[in-house]
C-alpha positions in Angstrom: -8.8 204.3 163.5 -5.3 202.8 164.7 -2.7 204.8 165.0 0.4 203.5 163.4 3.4 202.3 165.9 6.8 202.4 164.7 8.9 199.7 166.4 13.4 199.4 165.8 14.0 197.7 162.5 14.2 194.1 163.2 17.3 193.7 161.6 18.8 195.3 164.4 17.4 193.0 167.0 19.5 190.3 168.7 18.8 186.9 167.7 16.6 185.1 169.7 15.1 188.5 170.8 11.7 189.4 170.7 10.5 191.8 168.0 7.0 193.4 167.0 6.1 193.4 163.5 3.0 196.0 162.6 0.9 194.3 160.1 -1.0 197.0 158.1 -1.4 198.8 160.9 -4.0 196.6 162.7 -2.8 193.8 164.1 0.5 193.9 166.4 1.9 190.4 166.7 5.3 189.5 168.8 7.9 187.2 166.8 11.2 185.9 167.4 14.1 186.6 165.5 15.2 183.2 164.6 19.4 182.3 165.6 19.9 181.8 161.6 17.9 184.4 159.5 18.6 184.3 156.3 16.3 181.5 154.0 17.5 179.4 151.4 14.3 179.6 150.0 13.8 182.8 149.6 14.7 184.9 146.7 15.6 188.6 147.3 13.9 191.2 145.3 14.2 192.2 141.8 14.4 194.7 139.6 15.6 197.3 141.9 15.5 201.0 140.3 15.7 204.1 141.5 14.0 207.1 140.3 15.8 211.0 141.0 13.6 213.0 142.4 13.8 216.6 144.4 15.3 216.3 147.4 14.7 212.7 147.4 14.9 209.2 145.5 12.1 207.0 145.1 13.0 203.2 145.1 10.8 200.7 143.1 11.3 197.2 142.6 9.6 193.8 141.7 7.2 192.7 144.7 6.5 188.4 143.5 7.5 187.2 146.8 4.2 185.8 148.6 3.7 186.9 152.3 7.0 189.5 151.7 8.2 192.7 153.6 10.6 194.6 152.8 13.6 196.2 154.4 14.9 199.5 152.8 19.4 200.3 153.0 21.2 203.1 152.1 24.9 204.1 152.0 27.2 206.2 150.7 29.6 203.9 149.0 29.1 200.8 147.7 30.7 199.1 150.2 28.9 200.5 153.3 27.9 200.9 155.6 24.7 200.3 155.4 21.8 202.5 157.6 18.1 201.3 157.9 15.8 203.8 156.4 12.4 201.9 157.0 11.2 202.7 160.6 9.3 199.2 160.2 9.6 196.9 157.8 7.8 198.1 155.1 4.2 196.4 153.2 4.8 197.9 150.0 7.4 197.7 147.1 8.6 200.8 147.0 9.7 203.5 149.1 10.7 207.2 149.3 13.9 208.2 150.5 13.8 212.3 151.3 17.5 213.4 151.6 16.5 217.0 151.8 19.0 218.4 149.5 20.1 217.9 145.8 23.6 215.9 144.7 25.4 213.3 145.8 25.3 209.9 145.3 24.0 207.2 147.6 23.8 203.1 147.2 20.5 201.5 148.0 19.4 197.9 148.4 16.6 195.6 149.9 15.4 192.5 150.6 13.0 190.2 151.7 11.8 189.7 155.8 9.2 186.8 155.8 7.1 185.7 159.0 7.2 182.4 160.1 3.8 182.1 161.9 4.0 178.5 163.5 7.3 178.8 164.5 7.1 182.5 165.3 10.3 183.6 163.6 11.4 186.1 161.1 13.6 185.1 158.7 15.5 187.5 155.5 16.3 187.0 152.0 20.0 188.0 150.5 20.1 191.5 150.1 19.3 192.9 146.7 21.7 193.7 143.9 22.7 197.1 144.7 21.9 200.4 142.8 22.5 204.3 142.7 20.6 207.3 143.2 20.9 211.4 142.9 18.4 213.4 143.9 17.7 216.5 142.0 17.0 220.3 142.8 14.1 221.6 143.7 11.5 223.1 141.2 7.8 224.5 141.8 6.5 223.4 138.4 8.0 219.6 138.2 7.0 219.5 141.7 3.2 219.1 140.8 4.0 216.2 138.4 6.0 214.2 140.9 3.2 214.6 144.1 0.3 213.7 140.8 3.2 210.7 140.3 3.1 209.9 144.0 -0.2 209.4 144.0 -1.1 207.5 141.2 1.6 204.8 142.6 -1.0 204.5 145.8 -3.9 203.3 143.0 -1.7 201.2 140.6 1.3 199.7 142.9 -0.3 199.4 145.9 -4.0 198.5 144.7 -5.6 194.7 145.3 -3.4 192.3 143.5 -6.6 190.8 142.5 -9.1 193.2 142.0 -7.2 196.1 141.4 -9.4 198.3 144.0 -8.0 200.7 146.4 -7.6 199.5 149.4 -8.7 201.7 152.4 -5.6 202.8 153.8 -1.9 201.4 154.9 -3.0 200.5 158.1 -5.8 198.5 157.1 -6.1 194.4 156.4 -4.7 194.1 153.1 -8.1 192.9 151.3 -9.8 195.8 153.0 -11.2 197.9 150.4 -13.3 200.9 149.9 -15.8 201.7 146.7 -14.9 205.4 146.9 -11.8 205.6 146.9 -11.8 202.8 144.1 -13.6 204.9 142.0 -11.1 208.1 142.3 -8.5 205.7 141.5 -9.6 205.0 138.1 -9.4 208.8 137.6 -5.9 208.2 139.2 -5.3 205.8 136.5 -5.9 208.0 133.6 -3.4 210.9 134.6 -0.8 208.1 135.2 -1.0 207.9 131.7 -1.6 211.1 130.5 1.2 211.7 132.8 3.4 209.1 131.2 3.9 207.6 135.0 2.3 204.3 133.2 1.4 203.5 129.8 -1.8 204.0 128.1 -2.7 199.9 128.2 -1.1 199.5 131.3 -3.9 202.2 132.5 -6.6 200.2 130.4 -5.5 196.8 131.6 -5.9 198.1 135.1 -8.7 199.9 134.6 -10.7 196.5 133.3 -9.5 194.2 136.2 -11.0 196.4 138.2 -14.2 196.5 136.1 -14.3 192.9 135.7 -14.4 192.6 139.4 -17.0 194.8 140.3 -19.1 193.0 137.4 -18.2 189.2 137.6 -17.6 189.1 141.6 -18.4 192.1 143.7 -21.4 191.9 146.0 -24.5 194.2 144.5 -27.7 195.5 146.4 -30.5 196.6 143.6 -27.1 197.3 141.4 -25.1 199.1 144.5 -22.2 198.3 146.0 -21.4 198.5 149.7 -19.0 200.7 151.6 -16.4 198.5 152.0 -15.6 194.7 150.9 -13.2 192.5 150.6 -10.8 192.7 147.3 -10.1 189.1 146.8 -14.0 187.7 147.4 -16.2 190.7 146.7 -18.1 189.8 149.6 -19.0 192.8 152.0 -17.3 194.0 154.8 -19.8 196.3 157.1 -19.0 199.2 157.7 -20.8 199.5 160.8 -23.9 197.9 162.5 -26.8 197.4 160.0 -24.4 198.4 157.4 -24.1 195.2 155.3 -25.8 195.7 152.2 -25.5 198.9 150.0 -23.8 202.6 150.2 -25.4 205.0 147.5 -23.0 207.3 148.7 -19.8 205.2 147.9 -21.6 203.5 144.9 -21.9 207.5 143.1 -17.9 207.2 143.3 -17.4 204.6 141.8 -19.9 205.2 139.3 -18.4 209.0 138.5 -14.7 207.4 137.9 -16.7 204.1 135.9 -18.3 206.7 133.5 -15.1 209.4 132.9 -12.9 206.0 132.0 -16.1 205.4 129.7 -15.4 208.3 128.1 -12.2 208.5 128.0 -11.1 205.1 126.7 -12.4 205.5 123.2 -10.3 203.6 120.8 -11.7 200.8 119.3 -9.1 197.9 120.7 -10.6 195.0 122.7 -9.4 196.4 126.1 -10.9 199.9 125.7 -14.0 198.0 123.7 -14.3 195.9 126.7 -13.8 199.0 129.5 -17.3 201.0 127.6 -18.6 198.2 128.2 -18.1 196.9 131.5 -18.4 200.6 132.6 -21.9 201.3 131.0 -23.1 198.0 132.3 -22.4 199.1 135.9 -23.8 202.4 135.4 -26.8 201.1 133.9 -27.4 198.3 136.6 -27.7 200.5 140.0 -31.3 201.0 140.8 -31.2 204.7 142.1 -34.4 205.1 142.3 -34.7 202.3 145.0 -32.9 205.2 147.3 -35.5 207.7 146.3 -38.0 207.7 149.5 -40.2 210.2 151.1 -42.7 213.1 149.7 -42.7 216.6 149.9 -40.3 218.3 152.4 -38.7 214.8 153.4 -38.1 213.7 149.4 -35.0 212.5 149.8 -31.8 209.9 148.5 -31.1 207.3 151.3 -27.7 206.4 152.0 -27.9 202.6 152.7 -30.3 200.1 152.0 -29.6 196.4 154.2 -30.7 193.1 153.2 -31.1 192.3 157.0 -32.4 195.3 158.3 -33.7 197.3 155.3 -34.1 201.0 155.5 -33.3 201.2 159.3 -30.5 203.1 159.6 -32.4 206.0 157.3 -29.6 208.5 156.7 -30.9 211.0 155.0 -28.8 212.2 151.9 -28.7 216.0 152.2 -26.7 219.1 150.9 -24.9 220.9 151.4 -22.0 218.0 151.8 -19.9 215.9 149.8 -22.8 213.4 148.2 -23.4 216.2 144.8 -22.7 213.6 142.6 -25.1 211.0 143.9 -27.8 213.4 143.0 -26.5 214.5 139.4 -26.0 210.6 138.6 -29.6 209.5 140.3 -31.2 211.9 137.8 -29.1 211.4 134.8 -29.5 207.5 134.7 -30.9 206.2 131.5 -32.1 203.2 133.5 -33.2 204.2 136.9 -33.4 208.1 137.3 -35.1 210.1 139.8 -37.4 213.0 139.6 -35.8 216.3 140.0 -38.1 216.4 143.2 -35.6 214.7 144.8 -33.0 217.4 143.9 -34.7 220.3 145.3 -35.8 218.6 148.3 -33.6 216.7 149.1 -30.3 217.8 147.9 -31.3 221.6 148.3 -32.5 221.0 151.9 -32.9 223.5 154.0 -29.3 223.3 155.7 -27.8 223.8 152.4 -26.7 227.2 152.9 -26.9 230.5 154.6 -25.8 233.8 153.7 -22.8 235.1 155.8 -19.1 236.9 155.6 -16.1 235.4 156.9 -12.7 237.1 157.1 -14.1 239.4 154.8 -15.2 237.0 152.2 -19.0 236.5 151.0 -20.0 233.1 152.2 -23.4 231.0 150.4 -23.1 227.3 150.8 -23.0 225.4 154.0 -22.9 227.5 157.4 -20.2 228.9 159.8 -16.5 229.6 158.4 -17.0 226.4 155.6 -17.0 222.8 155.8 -14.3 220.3 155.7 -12.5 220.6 152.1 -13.4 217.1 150.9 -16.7 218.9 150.2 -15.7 220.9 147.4 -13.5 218.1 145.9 -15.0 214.1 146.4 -17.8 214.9 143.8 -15.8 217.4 141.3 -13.2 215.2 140.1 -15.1 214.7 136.9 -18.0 216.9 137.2 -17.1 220.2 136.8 -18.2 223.2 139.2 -18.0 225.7 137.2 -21.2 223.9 134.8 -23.3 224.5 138.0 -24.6 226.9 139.9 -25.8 228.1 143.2 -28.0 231.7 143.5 -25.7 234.0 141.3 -22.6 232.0 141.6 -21.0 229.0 140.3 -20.5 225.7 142.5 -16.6 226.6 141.8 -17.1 230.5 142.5 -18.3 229.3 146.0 -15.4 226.7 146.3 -12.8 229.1 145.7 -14.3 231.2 148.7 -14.9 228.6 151.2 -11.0 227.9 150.3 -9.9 231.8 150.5 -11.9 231.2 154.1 -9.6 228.4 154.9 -6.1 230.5 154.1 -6.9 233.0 155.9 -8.6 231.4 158.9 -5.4 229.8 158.9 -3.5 232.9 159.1 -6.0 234.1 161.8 -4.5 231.1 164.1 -0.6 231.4 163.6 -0.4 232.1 167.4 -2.6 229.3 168.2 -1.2 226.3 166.0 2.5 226.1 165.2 2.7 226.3 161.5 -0.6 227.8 160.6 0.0 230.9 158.4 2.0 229.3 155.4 0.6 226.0 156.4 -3.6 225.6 156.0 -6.1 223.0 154.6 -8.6 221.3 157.4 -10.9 218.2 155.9 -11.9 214.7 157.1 -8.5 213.0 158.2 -6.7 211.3 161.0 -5.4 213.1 163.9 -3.2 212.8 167.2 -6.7 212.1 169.1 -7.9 210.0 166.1 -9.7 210.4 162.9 -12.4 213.7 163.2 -13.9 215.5 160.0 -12.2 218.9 161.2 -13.2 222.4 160.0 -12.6 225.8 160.8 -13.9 226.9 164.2 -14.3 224.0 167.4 -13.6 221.1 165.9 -10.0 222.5 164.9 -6.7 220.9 166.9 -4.3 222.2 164.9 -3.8 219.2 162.3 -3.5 220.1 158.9 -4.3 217.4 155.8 -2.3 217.8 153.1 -4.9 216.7 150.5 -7.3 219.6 151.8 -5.3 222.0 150.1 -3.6 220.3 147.3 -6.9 219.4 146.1 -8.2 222.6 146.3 -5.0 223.9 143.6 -8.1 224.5 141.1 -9.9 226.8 143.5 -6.7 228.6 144.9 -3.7 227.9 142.7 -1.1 230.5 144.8 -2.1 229.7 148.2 -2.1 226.0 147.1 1.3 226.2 145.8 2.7 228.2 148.4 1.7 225.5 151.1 2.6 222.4 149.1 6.5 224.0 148.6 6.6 224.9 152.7 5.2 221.6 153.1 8.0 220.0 150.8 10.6 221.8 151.7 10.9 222.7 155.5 8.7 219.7 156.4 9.1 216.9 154.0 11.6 214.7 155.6 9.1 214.1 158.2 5.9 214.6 156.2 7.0 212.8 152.8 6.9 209.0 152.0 6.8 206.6 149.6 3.0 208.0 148.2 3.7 211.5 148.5 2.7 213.0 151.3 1.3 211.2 154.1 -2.0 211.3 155.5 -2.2 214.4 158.2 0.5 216.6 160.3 0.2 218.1 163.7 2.9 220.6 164.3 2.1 222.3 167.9 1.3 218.2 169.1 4.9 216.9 167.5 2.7 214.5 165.7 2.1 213.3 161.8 0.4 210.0 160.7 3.0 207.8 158.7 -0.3 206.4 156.8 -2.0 207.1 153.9 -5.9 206.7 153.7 -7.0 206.2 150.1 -10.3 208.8 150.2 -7.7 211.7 150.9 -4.4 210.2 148.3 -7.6 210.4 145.6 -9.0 213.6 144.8 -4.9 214.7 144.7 -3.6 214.1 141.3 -6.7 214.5 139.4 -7.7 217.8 140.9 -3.6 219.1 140.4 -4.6 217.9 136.8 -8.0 219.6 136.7 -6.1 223.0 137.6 -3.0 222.3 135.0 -5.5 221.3 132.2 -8.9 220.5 133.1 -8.3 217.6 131.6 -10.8 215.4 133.8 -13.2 217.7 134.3 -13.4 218.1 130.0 -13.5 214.3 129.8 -16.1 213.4 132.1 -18.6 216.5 130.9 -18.5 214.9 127.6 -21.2 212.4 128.5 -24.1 212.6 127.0 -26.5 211.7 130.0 -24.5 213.9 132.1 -25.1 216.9 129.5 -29.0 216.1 129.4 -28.6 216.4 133.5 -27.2 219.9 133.7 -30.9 221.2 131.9 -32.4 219.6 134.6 -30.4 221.7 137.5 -30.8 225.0 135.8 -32.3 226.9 139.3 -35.3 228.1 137.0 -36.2 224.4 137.4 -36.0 224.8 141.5 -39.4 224.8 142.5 -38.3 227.1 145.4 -36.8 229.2 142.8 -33.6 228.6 144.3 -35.3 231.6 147.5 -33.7 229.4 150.1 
């Protein structure tokens, strides 16, 4: 995965200069700042408003100008002058400015910087009317809400304009999207609303765009849906070679946030009619036992299935990993389940745990010092570990360990990594070298993932806490942006990503909310096919008798 390069604000540029321009973080193109910039024809942004938040202001404002970036002013009077804040001119319509300390007042405005292709200039809007901000103290507790707040904006403002899906990440095309992160962003959805960050219908609304899609327009394989594909055809994009058809893996997300909106939209109004609906029609449609292949020791879930090639690439689904839920959703289908076979052979395979102690702390599931986090949080949004169990433990008993593993592995390495100690949380994110799954042990470089342990708050609420305030506090100003925090931090390298990847913004706010209320976890259990499915993984059904 790209990297993303910064390049001087183009306003600053001479005219007639060359200037680079990073479109979503894949495609570097040169352009020419033209001798007259501003264009009669194009309006400057609306609706400017600012939002006080701690230690920073957030700017929002109305994004209806086709092909538009956006350049981001602050100053202290009204008057000027004016400083830059965006390091590049900016994809999104909004942005987060972190002053780093409460009071004052300061003047923002924006406008418009449009890309002439043919003629290879850049050309501006006016500037926007202006408006004022304060940000406000800092507090632990309203902290939560505004990183939940910052993430939900990732899902609703900077989704598809047509489908509503999550795109993959900021540096990404911008109809690149991705099924699994789509499907934590309709959990996203919901505790914007509970949240009061959007209304209830503006949730719903949302919510049923996306459904719609995904029904009337997506691509399907036997009722799955590929990896990624493209948000304003539906058509696939591979993932990889012999990756064009469909992702079991990615489809189980999408399916786990399609059935906890089911649930959880339940008044009888045409839009929340209309979302059971769409919602149970998906679920019903995917053909999981298509996936189900193999007897005996190999029974087994397989990960993609190609139109082209078939089986070929014959990935193996087995725990212990991040894939739970495909397993818990093959079997619970009313349409298309699986034999519990598959569960005890395939899921329990015989890599899914070993008994060991690390740092002092009785290890089950997985092997070494732990996995990545994602792990313990991709498949627990709705589903809720502590229904579920593993030898003499619950799936959350072992999460909370595997997390206490990570704190203090951290605190193991203070003299190896600058900022380990107070700082932890190692999962599946980009990096100075590039993207890596890292973990504790070899594969650790010292970057740290703020979604590993924000998402772990149910698991490990005061070591959470403790790492999201030094994160906010000493670091944010450099770590912070405009949908919370951004993708991965490298303090002993001098580097941090100034992306956000959509797979590690998702599990955030609805695991902050699952440790504050439960609230997804309670929703999504309430299923009824989902409560018929937790008889079926009692470990008295486990043929081994769970003696692996």
């Amino acid at each position: 995965m790209m990297n993303t390069l910064h390049y001087a604000p183009i306003a600053r540029q001479r005219p007639g200069t060359l200037t680079r321009i990073l479109t979503m973080g894949i495609l570097v193109t040169l352009f020419r700042v033209g001798e007259d910039a501003k264009a009669a024809d194009l309006p400057p942004p609306g609706g400017l408003q600012t939002l006080s938040r701690q230690l920073r202001v957030d700017l929002l404002w109305n994004a209806d100008t086709a092909g538009g970036r956006f350049e981001v002013q602050r100053a202290s009077k009204p008057d000027g002058p004016f400083t830059t804040l965006t390091r590049h001119v900016a994809d999104w319509p909004f942005h987060g400015d972190f002053v780093g300390s409460s009071g004052g007042e300061y003047i923002y405005r924006v406008r418009v910087a449009r890309t002439n292709e043919a003629t290879k200039t850049i050309s501006f809007s006016d500037w926007s009317a202006v408006t004022k901000g304060s940000p406000k103290p800092f507090d632990a507790d309203g902290l939560l809400t505004e990183v939940q707040e910052a993430g939900v904006r990732y899902f609703y403002d900077f989704a598809h304009p047509v489908s509503g899906l999550a795109r993959e990440g900021t540096d990404f095309p911008p109809d690149f999207c991705a099924l699994g992160a789509s499907g934590m962003g309709l959990f996203n959805l919901v505790v914007g609303a509970e949240r009061n960050f959007i209304t209830r219908r503006q949730a719903a609304e949302r919510v049923l765009k996306i459904l719609r899609f995904m029904s009337d327009k997506a691509e399907k394989f036997h009722g799955a849906f590929p990896h990624f594909l493209n948000g304003r055809t539906g058509k696939v994009i591979p993932f990889f070679k012999n990756d064009d058809g469909a992702d079991i893996v990615e489809t189980a997300y999408l399916i786990h946030g399609a059935l906890f909106v089911r649930e959880y939209f339940n008044r009888n109004n045409d839009v929340e009619t209309e979302i059971r609906q769409r919602a149970d029609e998906l679920w019903r449609g995917v053909e999981w036992d298509w996936f189900a292949r193999g007897e005996g020791e190999l029974a087994a879930l397989i990960w993609h299935w190609s139109p082209t090639s078939g089986w070929k690439i014959n990935h193996r689904i087995t725990g212990f990993n991040e894939c739970h839920i495909v397993y818990l959703l093959a079997m619970a289908s009313p349409t298309h389940a699986v034999s519990q076979k598959y569960y005890w052979r395939g899921w329990h395979a015989p890599q899914f745990g070993e008994s060991r102690t690390r740092f002092g702390i009785p290890l089950e599931l997985a092997r070494d010092s732990g996995p990545p986090m994602f792990w313990t949080h991709y498949s627990y949004l709705g589903f809720d570990p502590h229904r579920i169990s593993y030898r003499d433990q619950t799936y959350f008993d072992h999460f909370r360990n595997l997390a206490r593993v990570q704190v203090r592995y951290a605190a193991s390495r203070q003299k190896d990594f600058k900022g380990y100690g107070p700082l932890w949380g190692l999962t599946a994110s980009n990096g100075p070298d590039g993207y890596n799954a890292f973990e504790p042990g070899a594969s650790d470089n010292g970057t740290i993932a703020p979604t590993a342990a924000l998402s772990s708050m149910p698991y490990v609420p005061t070591e959470s806490r403790a790492c999201l305030a030094e994160m906010y506090q000493k670091h944010g100003a450099e770590l912070w942006g405009p949908c919370g925090f951004y993708d991965a931090f490298n303090l002993t390298r001098g580097w941090n990503s100034k992306n956000y990847l959509g797979i590690d913004v998702g599990p955030i706010a609805p695991m902050i909310e699952n440790h504050r209320t439960e609230l997804c976890w309670k929703v999504f259990m309430r299923a009824t096919e989902i409560k018929r499915v937790l008889k079926l993984v009692d470990q008295s059904k486990n043929p081994a008798n769970a003696s692996r």
